[in-house]
One Martini backbone bead per residue (centre of mass of N, CA, C, O) as a GRO file, in nm:
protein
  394
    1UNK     BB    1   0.097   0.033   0.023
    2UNK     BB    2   0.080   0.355  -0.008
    3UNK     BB    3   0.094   0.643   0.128
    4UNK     BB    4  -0.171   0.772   0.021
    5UNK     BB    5  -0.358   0.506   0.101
    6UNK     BB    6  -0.303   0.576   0.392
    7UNK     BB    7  -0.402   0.827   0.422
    8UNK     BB    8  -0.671   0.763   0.382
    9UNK     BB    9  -0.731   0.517   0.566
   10UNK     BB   10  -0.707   0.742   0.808
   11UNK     BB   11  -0.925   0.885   0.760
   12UNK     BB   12  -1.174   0.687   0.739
   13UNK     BB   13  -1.112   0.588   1.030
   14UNK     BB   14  -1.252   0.824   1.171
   15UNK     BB   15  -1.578   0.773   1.072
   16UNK     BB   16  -1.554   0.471   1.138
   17UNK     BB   17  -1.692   0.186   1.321
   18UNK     BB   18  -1.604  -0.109   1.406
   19UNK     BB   19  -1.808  -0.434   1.443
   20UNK     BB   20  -1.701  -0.574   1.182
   21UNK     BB   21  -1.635  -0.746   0.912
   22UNK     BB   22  -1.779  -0.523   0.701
   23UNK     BB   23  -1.889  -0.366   0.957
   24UNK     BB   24  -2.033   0.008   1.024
   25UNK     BB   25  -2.005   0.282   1.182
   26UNK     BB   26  -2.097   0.628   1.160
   27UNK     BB   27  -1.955   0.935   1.172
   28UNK     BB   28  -2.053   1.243   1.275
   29UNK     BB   29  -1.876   1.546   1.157
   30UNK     BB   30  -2.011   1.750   1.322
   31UNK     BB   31  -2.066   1.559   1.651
   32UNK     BB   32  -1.911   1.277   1.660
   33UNK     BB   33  -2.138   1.096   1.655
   34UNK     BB   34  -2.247   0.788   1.669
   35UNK     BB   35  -2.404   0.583   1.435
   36UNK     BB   36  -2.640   0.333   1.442
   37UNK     BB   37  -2.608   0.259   1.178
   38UNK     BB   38  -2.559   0.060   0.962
   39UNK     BB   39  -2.280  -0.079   0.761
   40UNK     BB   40  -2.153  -0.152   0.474
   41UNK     BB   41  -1.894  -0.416   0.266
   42UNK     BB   42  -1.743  -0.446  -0.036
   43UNK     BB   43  -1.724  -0.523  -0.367
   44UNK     BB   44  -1.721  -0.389  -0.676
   45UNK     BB   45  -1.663  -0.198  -0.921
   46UNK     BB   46  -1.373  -0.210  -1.068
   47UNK     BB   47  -1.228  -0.313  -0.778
   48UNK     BB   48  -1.418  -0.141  -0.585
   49UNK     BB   49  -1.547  -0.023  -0.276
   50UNK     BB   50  -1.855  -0.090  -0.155
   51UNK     BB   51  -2.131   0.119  -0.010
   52UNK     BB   52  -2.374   0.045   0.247
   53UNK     BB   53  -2.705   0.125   0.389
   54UNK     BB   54  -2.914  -0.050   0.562
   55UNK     BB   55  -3.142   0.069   0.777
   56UNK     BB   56  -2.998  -0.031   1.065
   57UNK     BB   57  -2.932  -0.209   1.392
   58UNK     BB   58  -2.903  -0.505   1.262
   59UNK     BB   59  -2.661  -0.730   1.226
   60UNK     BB   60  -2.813  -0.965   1.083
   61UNK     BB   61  -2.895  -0.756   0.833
   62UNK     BB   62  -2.666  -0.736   0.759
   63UNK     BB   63  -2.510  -0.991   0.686
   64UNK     BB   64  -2.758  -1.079   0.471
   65UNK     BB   65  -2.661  -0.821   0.291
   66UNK     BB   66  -2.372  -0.900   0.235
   67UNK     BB   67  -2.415  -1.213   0.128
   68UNK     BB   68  -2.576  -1.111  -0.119
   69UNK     BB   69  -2.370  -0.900  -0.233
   70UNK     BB   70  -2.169  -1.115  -0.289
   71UNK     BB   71  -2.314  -1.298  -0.461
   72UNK     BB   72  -2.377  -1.130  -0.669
   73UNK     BB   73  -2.034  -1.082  -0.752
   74UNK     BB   74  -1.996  -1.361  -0.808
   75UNK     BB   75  -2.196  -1.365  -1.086
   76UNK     BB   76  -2.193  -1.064  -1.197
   77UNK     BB   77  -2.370  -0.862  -1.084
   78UNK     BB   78  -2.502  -0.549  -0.932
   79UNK     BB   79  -2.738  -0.494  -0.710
   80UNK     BB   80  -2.758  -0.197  -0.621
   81UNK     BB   81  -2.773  -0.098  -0.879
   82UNK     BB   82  -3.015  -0.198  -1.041
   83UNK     BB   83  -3.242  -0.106  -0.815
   84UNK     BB   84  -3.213   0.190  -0.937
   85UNK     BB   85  -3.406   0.180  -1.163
   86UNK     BB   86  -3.633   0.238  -1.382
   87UNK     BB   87  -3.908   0.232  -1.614
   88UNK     BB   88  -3.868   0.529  -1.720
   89UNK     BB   89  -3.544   0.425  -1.766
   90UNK     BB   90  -3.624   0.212  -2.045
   91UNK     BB   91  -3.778   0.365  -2.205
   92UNK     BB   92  -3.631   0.614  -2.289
   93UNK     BB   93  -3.401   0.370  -2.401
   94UNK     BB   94  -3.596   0.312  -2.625
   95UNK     BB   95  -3.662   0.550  -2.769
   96UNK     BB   96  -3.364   0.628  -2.877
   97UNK     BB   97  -3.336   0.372  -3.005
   98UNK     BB   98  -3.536   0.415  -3.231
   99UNK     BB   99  -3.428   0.661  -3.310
  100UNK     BB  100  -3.149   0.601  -3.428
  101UNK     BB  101  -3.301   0.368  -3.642
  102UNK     BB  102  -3.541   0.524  -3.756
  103UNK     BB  103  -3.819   0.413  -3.699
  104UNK     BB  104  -4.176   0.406  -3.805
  105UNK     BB  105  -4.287   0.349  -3.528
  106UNK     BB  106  -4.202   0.560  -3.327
  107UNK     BB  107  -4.506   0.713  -3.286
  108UNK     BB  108  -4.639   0.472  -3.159
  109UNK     BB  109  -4.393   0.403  -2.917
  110UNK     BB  110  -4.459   0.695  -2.793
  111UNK     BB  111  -4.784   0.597  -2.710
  112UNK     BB  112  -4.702   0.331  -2.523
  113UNK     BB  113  -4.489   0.447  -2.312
  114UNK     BB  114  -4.702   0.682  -2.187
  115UNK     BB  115  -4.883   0.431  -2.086
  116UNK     BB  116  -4.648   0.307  -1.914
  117UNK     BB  117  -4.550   0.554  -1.723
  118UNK     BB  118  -4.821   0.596  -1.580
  119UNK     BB  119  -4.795   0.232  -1.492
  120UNK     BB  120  -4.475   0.219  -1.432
  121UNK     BB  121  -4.302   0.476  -1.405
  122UNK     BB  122  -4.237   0.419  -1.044
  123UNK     BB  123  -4.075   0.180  -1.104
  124UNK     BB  124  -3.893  -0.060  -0.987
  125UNK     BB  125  -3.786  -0.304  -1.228
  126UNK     BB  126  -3.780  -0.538  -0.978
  127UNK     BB  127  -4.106  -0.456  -0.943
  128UNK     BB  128  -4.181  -0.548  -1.221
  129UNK     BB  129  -4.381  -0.815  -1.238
  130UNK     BB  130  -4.608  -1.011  -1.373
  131UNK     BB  131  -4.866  -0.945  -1.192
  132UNK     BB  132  -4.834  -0.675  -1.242
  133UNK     BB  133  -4.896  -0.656  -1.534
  134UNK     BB  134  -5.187  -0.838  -1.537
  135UNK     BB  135  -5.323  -0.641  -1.396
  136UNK     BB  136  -5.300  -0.428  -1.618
  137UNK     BB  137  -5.455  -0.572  -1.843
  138UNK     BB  138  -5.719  -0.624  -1.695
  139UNK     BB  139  -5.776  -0.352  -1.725
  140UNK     BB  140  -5.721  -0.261  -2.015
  141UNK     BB  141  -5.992  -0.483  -2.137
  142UNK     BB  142  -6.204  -0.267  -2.063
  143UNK     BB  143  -6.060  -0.101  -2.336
  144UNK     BB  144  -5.924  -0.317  -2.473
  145UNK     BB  145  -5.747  -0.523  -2.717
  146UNK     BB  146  -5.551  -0.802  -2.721
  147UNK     BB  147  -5.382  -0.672  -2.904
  148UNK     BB  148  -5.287  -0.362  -2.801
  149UNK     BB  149  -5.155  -0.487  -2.568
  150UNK     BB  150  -4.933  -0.653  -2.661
  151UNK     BB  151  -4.798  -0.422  -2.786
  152UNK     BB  152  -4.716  -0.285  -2.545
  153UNK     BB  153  -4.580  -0.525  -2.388
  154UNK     BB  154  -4.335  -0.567  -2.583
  155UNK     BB  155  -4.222  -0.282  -2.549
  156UNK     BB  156  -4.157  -0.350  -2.301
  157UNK     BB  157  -3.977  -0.574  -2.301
  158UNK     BB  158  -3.772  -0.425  -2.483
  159UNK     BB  159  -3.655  -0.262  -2.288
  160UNK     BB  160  -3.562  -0.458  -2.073
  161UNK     BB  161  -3.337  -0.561  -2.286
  162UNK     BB  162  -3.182  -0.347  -2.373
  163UNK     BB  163  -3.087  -0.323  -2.030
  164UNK     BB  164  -2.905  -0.591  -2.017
  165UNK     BB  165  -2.745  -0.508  -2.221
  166UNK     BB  166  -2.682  -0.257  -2.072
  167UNK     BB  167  -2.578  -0.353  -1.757
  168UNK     BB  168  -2.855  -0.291  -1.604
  169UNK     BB  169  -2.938  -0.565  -1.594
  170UNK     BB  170  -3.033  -0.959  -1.502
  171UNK     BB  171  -3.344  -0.928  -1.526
  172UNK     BB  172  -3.625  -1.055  -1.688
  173UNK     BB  173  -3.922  -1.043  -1.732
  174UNK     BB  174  -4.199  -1.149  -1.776
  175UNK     BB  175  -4.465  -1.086  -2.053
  176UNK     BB  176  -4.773  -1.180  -2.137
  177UNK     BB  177  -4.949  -1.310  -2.368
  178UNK     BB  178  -5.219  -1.265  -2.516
  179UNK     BB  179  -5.520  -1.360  -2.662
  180UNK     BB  180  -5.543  -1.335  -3.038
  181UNK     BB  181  -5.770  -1.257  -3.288
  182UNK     BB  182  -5.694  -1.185  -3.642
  183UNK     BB  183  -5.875  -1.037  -3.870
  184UNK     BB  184  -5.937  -1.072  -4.163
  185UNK     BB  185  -5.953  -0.944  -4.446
  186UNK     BB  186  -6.096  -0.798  -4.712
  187UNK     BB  187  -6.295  -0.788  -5.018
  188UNK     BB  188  -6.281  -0.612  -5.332
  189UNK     BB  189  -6.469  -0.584  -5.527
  190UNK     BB  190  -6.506  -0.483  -5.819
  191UNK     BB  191  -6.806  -0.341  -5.788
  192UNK     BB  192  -6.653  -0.173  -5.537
  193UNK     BB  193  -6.453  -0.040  -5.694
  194UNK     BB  194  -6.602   0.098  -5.865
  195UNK     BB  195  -6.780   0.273  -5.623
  196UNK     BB  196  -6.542   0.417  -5.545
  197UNK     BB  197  -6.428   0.543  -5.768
  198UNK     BB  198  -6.659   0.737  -5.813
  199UNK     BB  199  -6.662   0.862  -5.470
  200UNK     BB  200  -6.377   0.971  -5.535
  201UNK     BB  201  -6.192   1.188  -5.531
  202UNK     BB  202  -5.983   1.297  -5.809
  203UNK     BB  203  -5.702   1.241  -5.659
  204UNK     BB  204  -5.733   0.963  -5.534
  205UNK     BB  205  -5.805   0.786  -5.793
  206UNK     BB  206  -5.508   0.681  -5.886
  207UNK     BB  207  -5.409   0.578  -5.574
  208UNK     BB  208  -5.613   0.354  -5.580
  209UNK     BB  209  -5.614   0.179  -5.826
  210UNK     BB  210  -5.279   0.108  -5.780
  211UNK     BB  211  -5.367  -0.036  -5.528
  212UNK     BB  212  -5.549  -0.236  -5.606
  213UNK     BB  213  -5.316  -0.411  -5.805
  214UNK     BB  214  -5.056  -0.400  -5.587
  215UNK     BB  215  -5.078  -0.356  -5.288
  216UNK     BB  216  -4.953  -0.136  -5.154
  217UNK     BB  217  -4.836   0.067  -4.923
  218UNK     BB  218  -4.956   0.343  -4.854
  219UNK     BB  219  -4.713   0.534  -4.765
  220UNK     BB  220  -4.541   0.450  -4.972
  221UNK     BB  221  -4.695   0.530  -5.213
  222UNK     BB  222  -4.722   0.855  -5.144
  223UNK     BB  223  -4.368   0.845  -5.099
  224UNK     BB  224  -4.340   0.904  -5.426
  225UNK     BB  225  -4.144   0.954  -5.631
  226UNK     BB  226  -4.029   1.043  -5.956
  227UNK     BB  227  -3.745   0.922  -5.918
  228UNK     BB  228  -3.811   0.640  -5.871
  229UNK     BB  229  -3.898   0.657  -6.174
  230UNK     BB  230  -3.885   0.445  -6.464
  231UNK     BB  231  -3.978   0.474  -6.802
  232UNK     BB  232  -3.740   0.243  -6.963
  233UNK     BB  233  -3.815   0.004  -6.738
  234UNK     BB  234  -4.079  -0.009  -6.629
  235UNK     BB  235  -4.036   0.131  -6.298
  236UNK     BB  236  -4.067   0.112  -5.914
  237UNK     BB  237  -3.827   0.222  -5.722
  238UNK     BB  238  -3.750   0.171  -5.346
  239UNK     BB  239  -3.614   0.264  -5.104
  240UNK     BB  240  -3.530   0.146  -4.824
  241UNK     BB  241  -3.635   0.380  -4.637
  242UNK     BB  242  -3.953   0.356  -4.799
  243UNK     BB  243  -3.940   0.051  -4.619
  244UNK     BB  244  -4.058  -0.125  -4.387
  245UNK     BB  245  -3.825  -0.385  -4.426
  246UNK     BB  246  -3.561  -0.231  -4.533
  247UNK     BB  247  -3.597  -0.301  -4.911
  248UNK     BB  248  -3.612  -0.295  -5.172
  249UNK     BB  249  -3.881  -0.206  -5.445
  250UNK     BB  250  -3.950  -0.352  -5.707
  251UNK     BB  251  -4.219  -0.248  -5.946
  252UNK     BB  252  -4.359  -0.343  -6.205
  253UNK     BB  253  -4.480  -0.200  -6.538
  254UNK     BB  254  -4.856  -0.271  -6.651
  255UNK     BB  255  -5.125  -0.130  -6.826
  256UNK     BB  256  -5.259   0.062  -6.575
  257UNK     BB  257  -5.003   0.106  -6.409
  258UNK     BB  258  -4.867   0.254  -6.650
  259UNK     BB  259  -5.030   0.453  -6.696
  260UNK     BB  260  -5.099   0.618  -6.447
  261UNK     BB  261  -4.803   0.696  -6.433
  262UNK     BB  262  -4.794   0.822  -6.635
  263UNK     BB  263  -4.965   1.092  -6.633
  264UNK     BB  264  -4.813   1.175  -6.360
  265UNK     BB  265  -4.568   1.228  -6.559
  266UNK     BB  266  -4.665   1.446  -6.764
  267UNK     BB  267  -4.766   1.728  -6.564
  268UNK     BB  268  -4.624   1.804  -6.318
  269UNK     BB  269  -4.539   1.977  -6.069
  270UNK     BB  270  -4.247   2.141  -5.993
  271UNK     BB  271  -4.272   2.188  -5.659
  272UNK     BB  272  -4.327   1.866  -5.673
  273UNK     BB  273  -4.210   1.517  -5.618
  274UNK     BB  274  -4.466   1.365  -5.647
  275UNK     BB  275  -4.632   1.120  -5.800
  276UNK     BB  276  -4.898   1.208  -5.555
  277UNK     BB  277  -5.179   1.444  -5.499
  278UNK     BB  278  -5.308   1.720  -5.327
  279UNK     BB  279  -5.512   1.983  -5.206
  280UNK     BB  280  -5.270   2.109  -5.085
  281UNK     BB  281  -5.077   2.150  -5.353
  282UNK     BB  282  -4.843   2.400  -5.281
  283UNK     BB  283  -4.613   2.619  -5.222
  284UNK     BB  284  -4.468   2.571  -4.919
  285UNK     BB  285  -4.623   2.342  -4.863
  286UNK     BB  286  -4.617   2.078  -4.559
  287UNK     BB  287  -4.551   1.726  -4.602
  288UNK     BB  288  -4.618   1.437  -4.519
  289UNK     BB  289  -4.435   1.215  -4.371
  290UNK     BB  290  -4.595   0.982  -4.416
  291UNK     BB  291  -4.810   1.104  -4.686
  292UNK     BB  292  -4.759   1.311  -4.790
  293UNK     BB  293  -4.923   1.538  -5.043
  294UNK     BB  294  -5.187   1.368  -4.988
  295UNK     BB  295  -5.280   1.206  -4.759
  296UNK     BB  296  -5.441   1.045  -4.561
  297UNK     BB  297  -5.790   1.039  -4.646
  298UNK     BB  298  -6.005   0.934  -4.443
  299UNK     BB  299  -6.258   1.110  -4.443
  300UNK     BB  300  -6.305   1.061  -4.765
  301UNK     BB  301  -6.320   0.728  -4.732
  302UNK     BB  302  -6.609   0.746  -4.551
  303UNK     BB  303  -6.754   0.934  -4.716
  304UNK     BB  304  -6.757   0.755  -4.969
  305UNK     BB  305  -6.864   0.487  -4.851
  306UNK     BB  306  -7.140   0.613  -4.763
  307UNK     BB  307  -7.240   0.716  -5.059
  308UNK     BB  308  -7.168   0.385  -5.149
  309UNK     BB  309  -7.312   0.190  -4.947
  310UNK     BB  310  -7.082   0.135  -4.767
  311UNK     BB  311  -6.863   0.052  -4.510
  312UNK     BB  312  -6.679   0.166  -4.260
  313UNK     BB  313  -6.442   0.020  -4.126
  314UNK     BB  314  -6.369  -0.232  -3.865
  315UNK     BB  315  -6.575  -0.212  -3.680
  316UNK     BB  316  -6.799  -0.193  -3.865
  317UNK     BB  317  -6.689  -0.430  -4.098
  318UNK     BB  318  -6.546  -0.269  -4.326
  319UNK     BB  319  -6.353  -0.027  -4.546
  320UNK     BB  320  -6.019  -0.007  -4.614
  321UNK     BB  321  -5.714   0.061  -4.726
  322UNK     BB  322  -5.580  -0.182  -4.690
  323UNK     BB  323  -5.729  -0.417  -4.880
  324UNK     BB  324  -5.596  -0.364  -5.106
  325UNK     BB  325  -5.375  -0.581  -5.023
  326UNK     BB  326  -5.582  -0.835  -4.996
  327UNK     BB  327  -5.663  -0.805  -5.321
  328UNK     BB  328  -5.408  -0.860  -5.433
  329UNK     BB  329  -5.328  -1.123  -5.377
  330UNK     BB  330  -5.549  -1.271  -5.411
  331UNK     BB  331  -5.534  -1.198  -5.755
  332UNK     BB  332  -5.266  -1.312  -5.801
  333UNK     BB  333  -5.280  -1.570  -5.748
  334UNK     BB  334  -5.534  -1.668  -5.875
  335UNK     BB  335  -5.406  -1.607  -6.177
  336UNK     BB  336  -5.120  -1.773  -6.137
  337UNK     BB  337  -4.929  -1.668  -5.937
  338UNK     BB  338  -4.634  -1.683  -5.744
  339UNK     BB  339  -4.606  -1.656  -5.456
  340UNK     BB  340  -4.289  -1.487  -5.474
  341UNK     BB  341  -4.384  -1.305  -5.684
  342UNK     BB  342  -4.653  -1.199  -5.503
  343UNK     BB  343  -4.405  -1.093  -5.304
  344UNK     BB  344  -4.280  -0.869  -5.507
  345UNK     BB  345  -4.516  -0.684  -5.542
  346UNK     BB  346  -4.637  -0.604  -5.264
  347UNK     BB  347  -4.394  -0.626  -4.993
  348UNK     BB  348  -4.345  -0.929  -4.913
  349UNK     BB  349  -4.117  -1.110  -4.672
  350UNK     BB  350  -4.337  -1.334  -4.544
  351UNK     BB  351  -4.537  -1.602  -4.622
  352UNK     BB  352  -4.697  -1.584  -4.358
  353UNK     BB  353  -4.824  -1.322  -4.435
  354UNK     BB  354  -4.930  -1.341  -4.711
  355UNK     BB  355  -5.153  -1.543  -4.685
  356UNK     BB  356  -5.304  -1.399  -4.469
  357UNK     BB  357  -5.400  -1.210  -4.720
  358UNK     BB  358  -5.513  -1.465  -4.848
  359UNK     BB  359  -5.835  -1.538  -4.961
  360UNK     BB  360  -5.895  -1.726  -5.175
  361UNK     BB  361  -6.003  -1.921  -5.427
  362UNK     BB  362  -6.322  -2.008  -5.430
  363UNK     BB  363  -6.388  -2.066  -5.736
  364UNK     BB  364  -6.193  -2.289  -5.762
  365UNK     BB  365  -6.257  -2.472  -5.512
  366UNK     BB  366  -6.545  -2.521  -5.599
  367UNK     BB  367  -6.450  -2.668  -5.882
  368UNK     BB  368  -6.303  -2.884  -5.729
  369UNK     BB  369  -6.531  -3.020  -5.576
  370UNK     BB  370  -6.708  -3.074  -5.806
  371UNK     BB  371  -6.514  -3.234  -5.944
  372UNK     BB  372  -6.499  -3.447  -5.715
  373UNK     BB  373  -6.827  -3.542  -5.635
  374UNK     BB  374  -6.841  -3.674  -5.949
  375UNK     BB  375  -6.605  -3.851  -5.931
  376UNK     BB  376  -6.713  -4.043  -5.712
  377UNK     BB  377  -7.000  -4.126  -5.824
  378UNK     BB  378  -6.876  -4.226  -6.085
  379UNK     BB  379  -6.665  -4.444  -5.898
  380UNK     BB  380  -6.562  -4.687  -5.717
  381UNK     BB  381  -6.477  -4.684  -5.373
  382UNK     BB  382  -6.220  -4.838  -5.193
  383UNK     BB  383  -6.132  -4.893  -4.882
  384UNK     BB  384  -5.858  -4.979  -4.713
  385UNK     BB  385  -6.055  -5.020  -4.464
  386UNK     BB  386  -6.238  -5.261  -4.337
  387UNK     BB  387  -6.530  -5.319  -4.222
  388UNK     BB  388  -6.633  -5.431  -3.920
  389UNK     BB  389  -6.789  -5.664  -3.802
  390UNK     BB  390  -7.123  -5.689  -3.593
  391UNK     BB  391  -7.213  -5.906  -3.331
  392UNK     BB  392  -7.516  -6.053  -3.295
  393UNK     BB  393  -7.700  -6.111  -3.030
  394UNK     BB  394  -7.912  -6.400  -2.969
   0.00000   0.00000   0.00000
């Protein structure tokens, strides 16, 4: 030990008496007394010795936390850092990560953190249990569906394993994911697309069309740009910034859909960059980040649905403009293009969503159905295993 390590534990030695070895009271600087309180030590972070306040004067209870915190240090856990950690400073190191890596969640993700703040970020994190969890569920349950309430505890969830690798936490609760049914979406017959499109504003009926034949995901085809248009390779490539996969996506153009394209880059203004336009297109107007130049037109689709007498909304069993993915991929299957093909028309990353989306051509199956069972009828049937006889007593 040096000259200067020693006389720091002799100035040390001054302020604090010892019980036992770990364990010691500290003296009061201003008035010289013994305080009663004990106090621990142990090993700490980085080769350092951590000192911690009982906040008793019972010797045995000292004993089983310093106890305690060996056996966390011997683990390589934090301890006593660990405990101070709180649920609404794991949510805010959530929001940072998707700030960070600029994900197109992060709007949504911070109405969920909002109300997990409010229900649960005063809480030390490892107070945080399954339980109190589980609580707060049956509690939202009564105004929110278990789809909704899932997205928010992943949410959760996602923050504690963040703070884990982050070596703030060494340990992450369960947090139960609740059943939910996922509603399939609904199709757009020819003749209900055809009444949609005559009873919709001027500007959004080409916007409407493109998404009816190709299933575009609403925002990526609003914040089309026109540089994104190649119209001598007849293809619209969106760079991976600008699709939710973070994956660049190529859709060929053909048919009604190279027209639509044509049409809209023949005339374009030239203050605005995009390749669908709203009524509020004008020089200086700031356009949605999420939707750009068209906007959201929510309204004026509620609105539409109701003059063409269809219902609108989810709640109501209507009809959303996300539908039109729905019927994009089914019509794509049905007309016989390969599952692979038609997810890279949508821009769908995994079969296990795109099938979701598709809605099956019953009338192909009912055509096998029908054929199925007039060959059963006209061909005598032998099956594998023979029906075992019955014997009746006599």
């Amino acid at each position: 030990m040096t000259t200067e390590a020693q006389e720091a534990a002799r100035e040390r030695a001054k302020t604090m008496v010892w019980v036992e070895p770990g364990i010691f009271k500290r003296i009061d600087w201003r008035s010289g007394k013994v305080l009663q309180k004990l106090w621990i030590h142990y090993p700490g972070k980085d080769g350092k010795t951590a000192r911690e306040p009982t906040g008793s004067t019972s010797v045995v209870g000292a004993r089983k936390l310093r106890a305690r915190r060996l056996e966390e240090h011997g683990r390589g856990e934090l301890g006593r850092a660990a405990e101070k950690v709180l649920v609404r400073d794991l949510l805010a190191d959530l929001v940072t990560d998707y700030e960070v890596n600029a994900r197109a969640s992060l709007p949504t993700l911070r109405g969920h953190v909002k109300l997990l703040t409010e229900a649960l970020g005063h809480l030390r994190a490892i107070d945080c249990t399954t339980d109190r969890v589980q609580r707060l569920q049956r509690r939202w349950q009564e105004s929110h569906p278990n789809s909704t309430i899932n997205r928010r505890c992943r949410s959760l969830g996602r923050a504690f394993v963040l703070g884990r690798r982050a070596g703030k936490l060494h340990v992450v609760p369960y947090v139960p994911t609740l059943e939910e049914h996922s509603p399939r979406g609904r199709y757009i017959t020819p003749g209900d697309a055809a009444t949609i499109q005559a009873h919709l504003p001027e500007y959004a009926r080409p916007f409407f069309a493109f998404a009816y034949d190709h299933g575009t995901r609403k925002g990526q085809l609003a914040r089309t740009l026109r540089r994104y248009v190649d119209l001598d390779r007849g293809v619209i490539e969106w760079p991976a910034t600008e699709c939710k996969h973070k994956e660049t996506h190529v859709l060929p153009l053909e048919g009604e859909g190279l027209a639509i394209v044509e049409r809209q880059m023949a005339k374009p203004p030239m203050h605005c960059p995009y390749l669908f336009h709203g009524p509020r297109c004008a020089p200086g107007q700031k356009p949605s980040k999420t939707y750009a130049c068209i906007g959201d037109f929510k309204k004026a689709w509620a609105s539409t649905c109701k003059k063409a007498g269809l219902p609108a909304g989810r709640k109501a069993g209507g009809f959303v403009f996300h539908h039109t993915r729905n019927t994009a991929a089914t019509d794509l299957r049905a007309g016989g293009m390969q599952e692979a093909d038609a997810m890279k028309i949508t821009g769908h990353r995994t079969a296990h969503v795109f099938r979701h989306y598709d809605l099956g051509d019953v009338t192909s199956l009912r055509e096998r159905l029908t054929a199925a069972r007039a060959s059963a009828r006209t061909k005598k049937v032998t099956p594998l295993r023979a029906t075992p006889k019955q014997n009746v007593a006599g």
